[in-house]
C-alpha positions as protocol buffer text, in pm:
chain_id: "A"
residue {
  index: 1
  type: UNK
  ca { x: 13218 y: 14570 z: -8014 }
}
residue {
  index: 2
  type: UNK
  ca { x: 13029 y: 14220 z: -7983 }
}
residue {
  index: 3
  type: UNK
  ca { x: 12631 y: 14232 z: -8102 }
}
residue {
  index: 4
  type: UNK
  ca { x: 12526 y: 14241 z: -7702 }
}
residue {
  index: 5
  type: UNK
  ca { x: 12712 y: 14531 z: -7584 }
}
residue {
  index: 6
  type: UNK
  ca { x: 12600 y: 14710 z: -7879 }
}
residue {
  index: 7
  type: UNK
  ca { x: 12234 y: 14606 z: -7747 }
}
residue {
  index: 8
  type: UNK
  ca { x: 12274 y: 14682 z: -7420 }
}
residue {
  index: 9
  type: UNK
  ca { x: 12387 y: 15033 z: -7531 }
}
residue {
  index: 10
  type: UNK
  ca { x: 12109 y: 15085 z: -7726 }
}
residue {
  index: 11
  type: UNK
  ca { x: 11847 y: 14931 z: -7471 }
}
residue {
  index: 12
  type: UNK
  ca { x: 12006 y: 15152 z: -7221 }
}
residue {
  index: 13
  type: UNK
  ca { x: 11926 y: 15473 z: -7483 }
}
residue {
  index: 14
  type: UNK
  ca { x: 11613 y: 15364 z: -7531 }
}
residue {
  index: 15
  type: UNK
  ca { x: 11549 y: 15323 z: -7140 }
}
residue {
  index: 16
  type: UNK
  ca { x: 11726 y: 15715 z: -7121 }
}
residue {
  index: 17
  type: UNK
  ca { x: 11509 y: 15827 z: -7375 }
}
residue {
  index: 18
  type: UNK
  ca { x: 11163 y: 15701 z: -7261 }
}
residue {
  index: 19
  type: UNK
  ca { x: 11250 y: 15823 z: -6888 }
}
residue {
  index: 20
  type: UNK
  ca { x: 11283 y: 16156 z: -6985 }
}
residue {
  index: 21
  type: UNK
  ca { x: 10959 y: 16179 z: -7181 }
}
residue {
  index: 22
  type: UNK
  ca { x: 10762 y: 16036 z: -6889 }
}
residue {
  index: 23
  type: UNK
  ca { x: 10917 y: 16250 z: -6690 }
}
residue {
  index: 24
  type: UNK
  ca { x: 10862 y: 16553 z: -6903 }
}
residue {
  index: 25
  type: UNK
  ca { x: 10493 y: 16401 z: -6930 }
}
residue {
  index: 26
  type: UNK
  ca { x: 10472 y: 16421 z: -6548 }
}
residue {
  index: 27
  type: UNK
  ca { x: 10629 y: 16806 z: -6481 }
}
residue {
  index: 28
  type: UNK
  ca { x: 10344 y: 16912 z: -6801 }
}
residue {
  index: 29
  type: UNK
  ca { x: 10077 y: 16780 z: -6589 }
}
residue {
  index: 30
  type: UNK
  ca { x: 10181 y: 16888 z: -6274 }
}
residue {
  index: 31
  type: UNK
  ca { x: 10201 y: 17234 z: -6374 }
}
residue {
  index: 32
  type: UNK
  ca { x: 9887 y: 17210 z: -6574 }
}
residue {
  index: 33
  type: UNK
  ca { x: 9695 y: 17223 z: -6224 }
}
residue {
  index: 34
  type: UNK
  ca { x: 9824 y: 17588 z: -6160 }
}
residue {
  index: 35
  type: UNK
  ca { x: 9730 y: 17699 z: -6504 }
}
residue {
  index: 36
  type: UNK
  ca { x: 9382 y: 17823 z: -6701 }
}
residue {
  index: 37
  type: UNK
  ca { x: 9150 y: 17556 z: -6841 }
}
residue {
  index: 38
  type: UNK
  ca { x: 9291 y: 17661 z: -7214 }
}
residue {
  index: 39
  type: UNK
  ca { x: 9647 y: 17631 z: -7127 }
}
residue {
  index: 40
  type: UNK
  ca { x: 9595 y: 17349 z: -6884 }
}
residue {
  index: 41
  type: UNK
  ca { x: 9436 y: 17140 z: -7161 }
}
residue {
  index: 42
  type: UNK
  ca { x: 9765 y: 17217 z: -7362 }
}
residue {
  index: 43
  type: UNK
  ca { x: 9967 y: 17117 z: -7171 }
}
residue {
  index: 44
  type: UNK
  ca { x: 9786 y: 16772 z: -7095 }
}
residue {
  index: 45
  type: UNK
  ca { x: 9777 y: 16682 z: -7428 }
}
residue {
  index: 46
  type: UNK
  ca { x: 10156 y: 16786 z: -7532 }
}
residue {
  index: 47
  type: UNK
  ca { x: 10190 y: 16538 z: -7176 }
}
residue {
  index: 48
  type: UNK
  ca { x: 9962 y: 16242 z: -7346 }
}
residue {
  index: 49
  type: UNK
  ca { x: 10146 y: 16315 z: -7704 }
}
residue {
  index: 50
  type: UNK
  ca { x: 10527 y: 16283 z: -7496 }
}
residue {
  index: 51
  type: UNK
  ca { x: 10356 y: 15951 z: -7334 }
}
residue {
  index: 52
  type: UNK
  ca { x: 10260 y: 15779 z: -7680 }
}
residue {
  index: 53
  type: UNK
  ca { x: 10608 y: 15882 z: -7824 }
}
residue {
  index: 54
  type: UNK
  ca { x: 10736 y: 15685 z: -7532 }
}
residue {
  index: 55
  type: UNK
  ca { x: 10512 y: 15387 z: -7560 }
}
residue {
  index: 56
  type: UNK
  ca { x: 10598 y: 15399 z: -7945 }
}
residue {
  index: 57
  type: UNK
  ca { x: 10970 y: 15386 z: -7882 }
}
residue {
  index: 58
  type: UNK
  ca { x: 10939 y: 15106 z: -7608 }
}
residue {
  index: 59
  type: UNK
  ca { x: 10698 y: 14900 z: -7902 }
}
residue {
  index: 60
  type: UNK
  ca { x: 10992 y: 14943 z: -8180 }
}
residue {
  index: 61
  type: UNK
  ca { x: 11264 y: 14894 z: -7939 }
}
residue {
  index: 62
  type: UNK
  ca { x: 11144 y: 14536 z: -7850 }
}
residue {
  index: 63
  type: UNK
  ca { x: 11025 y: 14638 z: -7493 }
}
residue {
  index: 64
  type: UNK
  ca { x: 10784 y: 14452 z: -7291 }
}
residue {
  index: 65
  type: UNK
  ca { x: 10513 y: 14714 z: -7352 }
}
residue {
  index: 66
  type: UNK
  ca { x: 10207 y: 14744 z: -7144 }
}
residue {
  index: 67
  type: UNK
  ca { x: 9950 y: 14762 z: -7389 }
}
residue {
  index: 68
  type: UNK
  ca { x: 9651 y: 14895 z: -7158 }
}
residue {
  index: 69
  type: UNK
  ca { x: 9648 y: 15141 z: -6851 }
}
């Protein structure tokens, strides 16, 4: 396997992986809305935490990274 199919396999994991934490980010905060303040502010932080793990993987992956909202 040359060097860039091996890096486009492991840009495409990294692209997989940070997907699905955004998207696990989202569904936390969506359901946070039907929940009590307690377990509402759970969930939006476990959503925040998936978000920075996802930012974190883009920064050591080499990803153009947005660096402020």
């Amino acid at each position: 396997m040359s060097v860039t199919t091996a890096t486009k396999f492991a840009d495409a994991a990294v692209d997989r992986r940070t997907a699905g934490l955004t998207e696990r980010a989202a569904r936390l905060r969506a359901q946070a809305d039907d929940l009590g303040p307690v377990e509402a502010m759970t969930f939006r932080r476990r959503a925040a935490e998936l978000e920075l793990e996802a930012w974190a993987l883009m920064v050591r992956s080499g990803t153009d990274v947005p660096i402020a909202a």
